[in-house]
N, C-alpha and C positions, 0 to 999 in steps of 0.2 A: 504494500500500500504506500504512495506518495503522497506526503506532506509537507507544504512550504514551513522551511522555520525562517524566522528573524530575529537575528542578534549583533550585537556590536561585536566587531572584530576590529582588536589594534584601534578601535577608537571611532571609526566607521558602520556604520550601517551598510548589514550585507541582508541578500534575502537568497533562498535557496531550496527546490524541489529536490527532497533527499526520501528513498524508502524508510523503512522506520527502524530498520535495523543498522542506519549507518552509523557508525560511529563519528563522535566530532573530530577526531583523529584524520578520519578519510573526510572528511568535508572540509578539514582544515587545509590536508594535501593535495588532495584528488577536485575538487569542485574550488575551492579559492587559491592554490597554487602555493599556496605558503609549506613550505618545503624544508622548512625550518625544522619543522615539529619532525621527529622521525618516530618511523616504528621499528621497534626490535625486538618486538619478543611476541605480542598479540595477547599476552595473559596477564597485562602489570605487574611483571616483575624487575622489570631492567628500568624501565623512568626515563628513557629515550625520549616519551611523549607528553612530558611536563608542560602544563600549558596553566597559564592563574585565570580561574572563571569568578566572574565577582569580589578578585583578590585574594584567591586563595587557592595555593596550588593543590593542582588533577592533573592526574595521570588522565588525557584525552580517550585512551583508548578503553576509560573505562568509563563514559559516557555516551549515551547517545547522542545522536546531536537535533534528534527533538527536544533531550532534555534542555538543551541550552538557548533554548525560547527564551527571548528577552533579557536573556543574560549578555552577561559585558567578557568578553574573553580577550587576553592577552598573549599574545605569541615571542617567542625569540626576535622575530622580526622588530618587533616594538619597542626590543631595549635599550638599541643603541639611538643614540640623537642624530638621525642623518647620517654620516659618516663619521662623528665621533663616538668614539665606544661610551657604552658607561661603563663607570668604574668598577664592574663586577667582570664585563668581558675585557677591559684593561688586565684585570689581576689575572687573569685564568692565564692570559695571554704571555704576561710578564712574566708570571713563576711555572711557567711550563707543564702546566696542569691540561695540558690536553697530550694527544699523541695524534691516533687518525682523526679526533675532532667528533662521532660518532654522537656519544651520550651527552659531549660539553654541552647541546642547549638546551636537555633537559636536565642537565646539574648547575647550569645558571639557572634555568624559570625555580628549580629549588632553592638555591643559596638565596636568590633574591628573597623568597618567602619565608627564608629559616630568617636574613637579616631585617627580616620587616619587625616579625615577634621578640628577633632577640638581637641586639645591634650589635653587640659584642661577648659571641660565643667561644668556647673554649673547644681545644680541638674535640676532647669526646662529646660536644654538645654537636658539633658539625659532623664527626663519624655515627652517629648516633641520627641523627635527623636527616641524613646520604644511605642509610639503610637499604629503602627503596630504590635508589640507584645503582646499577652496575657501570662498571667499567672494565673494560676487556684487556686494557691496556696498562694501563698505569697502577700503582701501589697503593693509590689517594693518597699520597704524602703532598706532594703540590699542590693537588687540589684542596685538600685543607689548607694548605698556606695560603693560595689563591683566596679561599673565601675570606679566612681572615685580613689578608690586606686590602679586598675589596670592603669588606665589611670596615675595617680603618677608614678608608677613604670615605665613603657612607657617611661617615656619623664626624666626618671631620678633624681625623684625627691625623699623622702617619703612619704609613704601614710600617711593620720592621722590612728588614732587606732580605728577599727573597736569598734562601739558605738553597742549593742545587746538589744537597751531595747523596749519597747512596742510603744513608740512613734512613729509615723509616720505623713507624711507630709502630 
C-alpha cells in the first residue's frame, strides 16, 4: 500500500509516495539521495544509519518512514556549515578516527547526541554511549579522542593535542 508522508528533512520540506514498509533509511537514500546515511547491517546493530528525528538520535533503519510524518529529521548532510566542517567532523578528521570512513556519519549523528546531553564526557561515558556503533576498522581509540576534542571545541573550550600512538584503552 502507498502512502505520501511529509516531513522536514535537513531543515526542508520534502513530500514523498513511499509503500508502508519503507524504511526512512531507504527514503532517506533511495527517494531523497542523501547518501550520507548508510546501511550496514539491516538489523541495528552496527549504527551506520544514525540519523536525529526530532533531536534525538535513530538508528533510521529502525523506522519507518510513515513513522516520520511530521517529524523534523537530520542527516550527516546537515552538519557541516557549507563547506566548513563542524567541529565534530573537524575532530574525527584531525585525530584520525576514521579509516574507510564507513560508520564515521553514523558515529558523528551519535557523538553529536551523546555531546548535546552530556558536553563533557569521559572516555567510558563515550565507549559506553558508541555501544550501538561498530566499526570494522579502527580500535575506537581516536575516535574517542575525536569526540572528546570535538566535544572541547563545542562547549568552548581546547581540545588536548591529538595523542597518534598505538596505545589503546
Amino acid at each position: 500500500m502507498q502512502k505520501t508522508v511529509s516531513l522536514t528533512v535537513n531543515g526542508k520540506p520534502v513530500s514523498a509516495t513511499v509503500e508502508g514498509r519503507t524504511l526512512l533509511v531507504q527514503l532517506l537514500r533511495e527517494t531523497l539521495g542523501l547518501t550520507g546515511t548508510h546501511v550496514g547491517c539491516d538489523t541495528s546493530q552496527c549504527g551506520a544509519c544514525v540519523v536525529h528525528v526530532d533531536g534525538e538520535a535513530v538508528k533510521s533503519c529502525t523506522l519507518l518512514a510513515v513513522q516520520a510524518e511530521g517529524r523534523d529529521v537530520k542527516t550527516i548532510e546537515d552538519v557541516a556549515d557549507g563547506d566548513t566542517l563542524h567541529p565534530m567532523q573537524e575532530a574525527f578528521r584531525d585525530n584520525h578516527a576514521l579509516q574507510c570512513g564507513f560508520c564515521t556519519p553514523g558515529m558523528i549523528m551519535s557523538a553529536l547526541d551523546l555531546v548535546k546531553n552530556n558536553p563533557d564526557p569521559s572516555d567510558r561515558e563515550i565507549r559506553e554511549y558508541l555501544e550501538g556503533n561498530l566499526c570494522r576498522c579502527t580500535g575506537y581509540h581516536n575516535i574517542v579522542l575525536a569526540i572528546k576534542a570535538g566535544a572541547a571545541v563545542m562547549r568552548g573550550a581546547t581540545p588536548e593535542p591529538a595523542h597518534h600512538g598505538a596505545a589503546a584503552e
